[in-house]
NUBA-5991 format. One line per 2 residues: number of its first residue (from 1); their letters; for each residue y, x, z of N, C-alpha, C, O, CB. Coordinates in Angstrom, 3 decimals, decimal comma, padded with zeros to 6 digits. Atoms other than C-alpha are relative to their C-alpha. Glycine has a CB too. Layout:
<atoms>
NUM> a> Y:X:Z:Y:X:Z:Y:X:Z:Y:X:Z:Y:X:Z | ... $
</atoms>
This chain:
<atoms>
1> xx> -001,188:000,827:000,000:000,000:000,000:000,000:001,256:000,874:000,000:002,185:000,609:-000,762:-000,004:-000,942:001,210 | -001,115:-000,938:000,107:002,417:002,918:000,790:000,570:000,440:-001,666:001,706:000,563:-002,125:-000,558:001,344:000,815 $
3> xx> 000,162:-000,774:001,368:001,806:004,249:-002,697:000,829:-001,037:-000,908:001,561:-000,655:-001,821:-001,778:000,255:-000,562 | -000,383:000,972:000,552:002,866:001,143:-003,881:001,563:-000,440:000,032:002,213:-001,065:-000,806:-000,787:-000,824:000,456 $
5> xx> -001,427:000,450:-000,596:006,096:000,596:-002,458:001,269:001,887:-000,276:002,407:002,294:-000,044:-000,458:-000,605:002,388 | -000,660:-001,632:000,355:006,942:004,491:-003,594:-000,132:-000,018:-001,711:000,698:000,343:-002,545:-001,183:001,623:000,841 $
7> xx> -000,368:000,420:001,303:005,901:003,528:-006,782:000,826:-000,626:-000,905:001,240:-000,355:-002,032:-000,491:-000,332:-000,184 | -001,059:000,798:000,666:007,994:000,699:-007,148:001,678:000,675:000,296:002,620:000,689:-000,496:-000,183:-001,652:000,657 $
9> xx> -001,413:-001,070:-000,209:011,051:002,783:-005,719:000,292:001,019:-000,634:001,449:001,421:-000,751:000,126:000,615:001,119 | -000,126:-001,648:001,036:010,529:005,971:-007,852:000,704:-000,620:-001,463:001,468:-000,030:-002,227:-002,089:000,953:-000,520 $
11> xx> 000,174:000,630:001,257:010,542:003,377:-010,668:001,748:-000,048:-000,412:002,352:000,621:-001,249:-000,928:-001,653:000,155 | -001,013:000,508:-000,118:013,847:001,678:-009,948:000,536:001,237:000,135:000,795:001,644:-000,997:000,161:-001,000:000,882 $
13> xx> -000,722:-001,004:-000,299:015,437:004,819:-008,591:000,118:001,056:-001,298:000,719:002,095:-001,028:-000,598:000,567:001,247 | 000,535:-000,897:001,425:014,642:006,672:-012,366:000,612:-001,368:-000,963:000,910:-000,965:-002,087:-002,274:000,442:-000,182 $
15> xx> -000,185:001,274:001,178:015,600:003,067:-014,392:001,426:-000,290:000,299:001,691:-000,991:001,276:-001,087:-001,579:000,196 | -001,422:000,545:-000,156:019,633:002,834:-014,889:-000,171:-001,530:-000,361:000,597:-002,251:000,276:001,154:000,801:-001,040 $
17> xx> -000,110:001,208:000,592:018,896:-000,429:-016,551:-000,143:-001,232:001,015:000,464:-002,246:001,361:-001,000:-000,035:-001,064 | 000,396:001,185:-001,545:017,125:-002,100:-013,715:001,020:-000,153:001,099:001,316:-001,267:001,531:-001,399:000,583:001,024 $
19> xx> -000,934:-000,288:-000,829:019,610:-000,872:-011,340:001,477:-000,810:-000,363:002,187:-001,314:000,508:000,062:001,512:-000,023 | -000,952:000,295:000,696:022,273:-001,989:-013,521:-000,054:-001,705:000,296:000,768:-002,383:000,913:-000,174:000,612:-001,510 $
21> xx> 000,130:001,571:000,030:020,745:-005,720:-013,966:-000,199:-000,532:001,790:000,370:-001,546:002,192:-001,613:-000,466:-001,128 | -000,467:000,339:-001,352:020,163:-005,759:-009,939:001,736:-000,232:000,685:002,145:-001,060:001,498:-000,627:001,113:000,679 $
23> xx> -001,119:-000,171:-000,689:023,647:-004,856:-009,199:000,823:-001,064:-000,422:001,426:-001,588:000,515:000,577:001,279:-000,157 | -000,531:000,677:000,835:025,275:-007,210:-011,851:-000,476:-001,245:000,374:000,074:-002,277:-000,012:-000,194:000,406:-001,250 $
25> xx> 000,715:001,724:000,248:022,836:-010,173:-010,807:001,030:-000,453:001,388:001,632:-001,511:001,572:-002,423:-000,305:000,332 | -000,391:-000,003:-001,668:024,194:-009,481:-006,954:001,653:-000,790:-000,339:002,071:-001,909:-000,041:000,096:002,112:000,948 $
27> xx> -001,803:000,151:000,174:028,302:-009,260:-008,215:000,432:-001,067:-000,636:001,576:-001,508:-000,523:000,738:001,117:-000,838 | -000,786:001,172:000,392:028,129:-012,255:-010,351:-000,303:-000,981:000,504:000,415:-001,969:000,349:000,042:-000,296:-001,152 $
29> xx> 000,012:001,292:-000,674:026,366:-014,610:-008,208:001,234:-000,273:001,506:001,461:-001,338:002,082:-001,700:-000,091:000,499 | -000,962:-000,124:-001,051:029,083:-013,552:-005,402:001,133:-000,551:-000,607:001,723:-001,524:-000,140:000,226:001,404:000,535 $
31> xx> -000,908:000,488:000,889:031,496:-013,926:-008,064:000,392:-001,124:-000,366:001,521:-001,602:-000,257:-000,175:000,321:-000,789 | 000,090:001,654:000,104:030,677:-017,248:-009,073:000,480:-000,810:000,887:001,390:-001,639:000,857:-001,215:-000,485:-000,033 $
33> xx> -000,050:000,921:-001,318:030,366:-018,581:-005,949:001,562:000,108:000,605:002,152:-000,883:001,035:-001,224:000,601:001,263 | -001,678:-000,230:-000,593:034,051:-017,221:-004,772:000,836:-000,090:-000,874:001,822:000,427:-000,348:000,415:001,323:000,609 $
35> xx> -000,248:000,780:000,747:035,485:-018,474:-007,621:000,377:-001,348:-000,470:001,435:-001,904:-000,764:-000,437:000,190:-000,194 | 000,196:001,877:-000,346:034,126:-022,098:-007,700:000,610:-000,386:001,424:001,304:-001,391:001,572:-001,921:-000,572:000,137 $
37> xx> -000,405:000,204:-001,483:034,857:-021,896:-003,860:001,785:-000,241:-000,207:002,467:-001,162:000,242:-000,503:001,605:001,111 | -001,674:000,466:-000,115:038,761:-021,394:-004,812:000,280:-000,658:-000,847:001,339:-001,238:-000,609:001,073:000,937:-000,042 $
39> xx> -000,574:001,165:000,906:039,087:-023,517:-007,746:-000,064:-001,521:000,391:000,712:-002,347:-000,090:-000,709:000,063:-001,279 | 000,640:000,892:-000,557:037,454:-026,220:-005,939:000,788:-000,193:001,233:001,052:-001,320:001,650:-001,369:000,313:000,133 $
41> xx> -001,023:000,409:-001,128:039,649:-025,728:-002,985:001,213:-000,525:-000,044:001,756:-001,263:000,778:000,281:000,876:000,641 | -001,377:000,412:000,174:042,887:-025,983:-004,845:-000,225:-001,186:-001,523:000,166:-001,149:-002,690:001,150:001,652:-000,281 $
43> xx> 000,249:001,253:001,371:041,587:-029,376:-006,929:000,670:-000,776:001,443:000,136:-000,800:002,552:-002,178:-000,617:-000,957 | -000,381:001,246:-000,779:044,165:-032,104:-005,160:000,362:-000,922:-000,872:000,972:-000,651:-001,907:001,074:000,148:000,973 $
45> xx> -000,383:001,200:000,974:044,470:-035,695:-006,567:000,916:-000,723:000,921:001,170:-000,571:002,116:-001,332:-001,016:-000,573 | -001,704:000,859:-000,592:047,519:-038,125:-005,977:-000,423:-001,325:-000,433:-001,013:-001,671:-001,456:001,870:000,513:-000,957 $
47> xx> -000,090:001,538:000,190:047,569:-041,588:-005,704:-001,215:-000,608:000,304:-001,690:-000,171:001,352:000,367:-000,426:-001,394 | 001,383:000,617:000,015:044,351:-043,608:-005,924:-000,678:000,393:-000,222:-001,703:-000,269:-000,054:-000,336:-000,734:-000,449 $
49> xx> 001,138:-000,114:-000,433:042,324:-041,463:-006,389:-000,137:001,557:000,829:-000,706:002,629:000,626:-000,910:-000,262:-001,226 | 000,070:-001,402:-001,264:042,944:-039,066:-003,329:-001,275:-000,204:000,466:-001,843:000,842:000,782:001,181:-000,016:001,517 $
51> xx> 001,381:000,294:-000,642:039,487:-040,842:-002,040:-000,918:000,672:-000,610:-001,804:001,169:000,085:-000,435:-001,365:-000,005 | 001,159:-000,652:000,936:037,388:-039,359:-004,813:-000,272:001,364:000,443:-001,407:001,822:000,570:000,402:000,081:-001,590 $
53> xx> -000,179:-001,226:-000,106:038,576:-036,023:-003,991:-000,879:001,175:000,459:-000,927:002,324:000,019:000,833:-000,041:000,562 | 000,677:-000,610:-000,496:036,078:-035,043:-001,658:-001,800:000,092:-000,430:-002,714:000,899:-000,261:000,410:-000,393:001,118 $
55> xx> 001,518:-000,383:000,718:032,976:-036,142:-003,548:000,219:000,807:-001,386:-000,799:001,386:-001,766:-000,953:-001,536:-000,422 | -000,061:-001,155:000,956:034,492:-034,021:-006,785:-000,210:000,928:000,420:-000,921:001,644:-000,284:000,948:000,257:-000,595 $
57> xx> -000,439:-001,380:-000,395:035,125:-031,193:-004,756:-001,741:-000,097:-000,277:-002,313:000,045:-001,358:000,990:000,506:001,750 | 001,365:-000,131:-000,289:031,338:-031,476:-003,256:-001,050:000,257:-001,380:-001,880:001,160:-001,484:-000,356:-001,339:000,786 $
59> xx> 000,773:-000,483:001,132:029,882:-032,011:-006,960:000,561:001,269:-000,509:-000,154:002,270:-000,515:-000,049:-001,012:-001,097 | 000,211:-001,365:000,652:031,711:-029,322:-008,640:-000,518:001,166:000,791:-001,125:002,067:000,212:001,232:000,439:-000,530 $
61> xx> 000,957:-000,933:-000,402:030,485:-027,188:-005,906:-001,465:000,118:-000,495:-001,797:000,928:-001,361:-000,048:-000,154:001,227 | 001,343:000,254:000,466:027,020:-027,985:-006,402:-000,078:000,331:-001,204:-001,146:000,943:-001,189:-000,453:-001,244:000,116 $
63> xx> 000,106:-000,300:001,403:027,272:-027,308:-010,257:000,506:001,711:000,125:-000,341:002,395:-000,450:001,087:-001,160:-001,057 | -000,088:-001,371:-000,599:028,676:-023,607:-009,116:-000,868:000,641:000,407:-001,439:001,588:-000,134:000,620:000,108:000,846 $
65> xx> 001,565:-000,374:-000,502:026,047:-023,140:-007,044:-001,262:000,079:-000,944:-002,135:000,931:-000,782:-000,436:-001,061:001,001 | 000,783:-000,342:000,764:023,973:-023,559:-009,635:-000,473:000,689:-001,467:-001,495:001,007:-002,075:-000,174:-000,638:000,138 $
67> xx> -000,072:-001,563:001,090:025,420:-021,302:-012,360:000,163:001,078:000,650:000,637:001,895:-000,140:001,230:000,173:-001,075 | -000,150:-000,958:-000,078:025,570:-018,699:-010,376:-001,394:000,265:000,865:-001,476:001,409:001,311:001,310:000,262:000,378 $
69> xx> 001,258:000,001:-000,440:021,878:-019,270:-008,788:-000,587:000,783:-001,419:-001,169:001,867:-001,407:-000,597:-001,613:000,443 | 000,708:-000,194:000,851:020,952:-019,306:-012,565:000,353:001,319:-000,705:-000,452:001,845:-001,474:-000,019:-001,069:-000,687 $
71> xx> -000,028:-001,536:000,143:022,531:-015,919:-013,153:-000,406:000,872:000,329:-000,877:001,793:-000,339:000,602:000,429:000,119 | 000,954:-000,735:-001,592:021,281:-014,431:-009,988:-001,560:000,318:-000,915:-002,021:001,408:-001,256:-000,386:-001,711:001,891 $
73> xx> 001,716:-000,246:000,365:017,469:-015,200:-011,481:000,228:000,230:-001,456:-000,908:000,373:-001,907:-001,258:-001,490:000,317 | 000,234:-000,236:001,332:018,478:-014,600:-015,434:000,194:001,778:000,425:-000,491:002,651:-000,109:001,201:-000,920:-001,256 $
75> xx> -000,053:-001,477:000,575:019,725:-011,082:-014,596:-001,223:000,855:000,618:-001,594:001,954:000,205:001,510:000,768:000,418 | 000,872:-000,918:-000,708:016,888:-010,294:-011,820:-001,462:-000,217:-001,106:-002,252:000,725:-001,172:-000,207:-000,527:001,892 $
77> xx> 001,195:-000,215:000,961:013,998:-011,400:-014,601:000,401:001,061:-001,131:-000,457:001,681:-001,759:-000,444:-001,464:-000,723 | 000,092:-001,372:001,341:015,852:-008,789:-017,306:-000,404:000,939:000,982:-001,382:001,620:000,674:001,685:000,641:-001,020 $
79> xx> 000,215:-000,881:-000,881:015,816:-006,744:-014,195:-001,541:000,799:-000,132:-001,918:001,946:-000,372:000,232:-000,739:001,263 | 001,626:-000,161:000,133:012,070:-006,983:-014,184:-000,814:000,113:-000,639:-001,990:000,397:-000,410:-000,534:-000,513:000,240 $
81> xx> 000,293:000,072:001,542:011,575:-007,186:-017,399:000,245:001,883:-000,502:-000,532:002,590:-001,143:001,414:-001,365:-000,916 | -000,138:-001,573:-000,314:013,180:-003,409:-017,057:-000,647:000,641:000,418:-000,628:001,735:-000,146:000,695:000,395:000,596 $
83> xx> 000,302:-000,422:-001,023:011,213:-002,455:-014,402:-001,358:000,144:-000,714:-001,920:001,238:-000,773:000,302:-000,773:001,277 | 001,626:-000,410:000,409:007,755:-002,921:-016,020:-000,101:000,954:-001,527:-001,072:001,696:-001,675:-001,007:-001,705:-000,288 $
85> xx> -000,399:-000,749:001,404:008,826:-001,286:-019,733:000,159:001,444:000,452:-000,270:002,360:-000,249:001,519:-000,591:-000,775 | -000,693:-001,300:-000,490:010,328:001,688:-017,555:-001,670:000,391:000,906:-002,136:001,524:000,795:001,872:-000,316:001,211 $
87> xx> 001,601:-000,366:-000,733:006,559:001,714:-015,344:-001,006:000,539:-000,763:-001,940:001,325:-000,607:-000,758:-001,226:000,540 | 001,578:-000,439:000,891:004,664:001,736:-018,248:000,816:001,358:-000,896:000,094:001,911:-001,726:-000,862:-001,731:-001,479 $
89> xx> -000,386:-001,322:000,417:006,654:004,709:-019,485:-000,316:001,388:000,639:-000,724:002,443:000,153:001,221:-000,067:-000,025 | -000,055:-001,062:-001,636:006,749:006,753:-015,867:-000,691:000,327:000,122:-000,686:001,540:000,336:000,168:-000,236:001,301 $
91> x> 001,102:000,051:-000,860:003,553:006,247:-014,891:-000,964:000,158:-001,566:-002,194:000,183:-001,534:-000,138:-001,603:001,206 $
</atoms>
């Protein structure tokens, strides 16, 4: 099991690409999310429909949340997708 966990670290630690698509998956799901968080904060409505306000906010969150979920897992499968191309090279 050791061997294994040195394997997969030698791998990554030797693969700019992987490294690259980890770091990028990390910065844009943060990104996203703090983003949607302030656009979403500064959405105010006037008049009649000030009531709505708080279930827009809530959906466009939720739709945020889930482009930047679906970035998160598109860049960590190239990630991995890296990771085994670069294994079967290494190794």
């Amino acid at each position: 099991m050791k061997e294994y966990f040195a394997e997969i670290l030698y791998v990554i630690a030797m693969s700019k690409k992987t490294q690259w698509a980890i770091i990028l998956g990390i910065v844009f799901f943060i990104g996203i999310s703090l983003v949607g968080s302030y656009l979403a904060s500064n959405l105010q409505f006037s008049g009649s429909l000030r009531g709505l306000e708080d279930a827009v906010v809530g959906k466009l969150l939720k739709r945020y949340d889930k482009v930047a979920l679906l970035a998160l897992i598109s860049f960590w499968v190239l990630a991995f997708k890296c990771y085994r191309r670069d294994k079967n090279r290494f190794w």
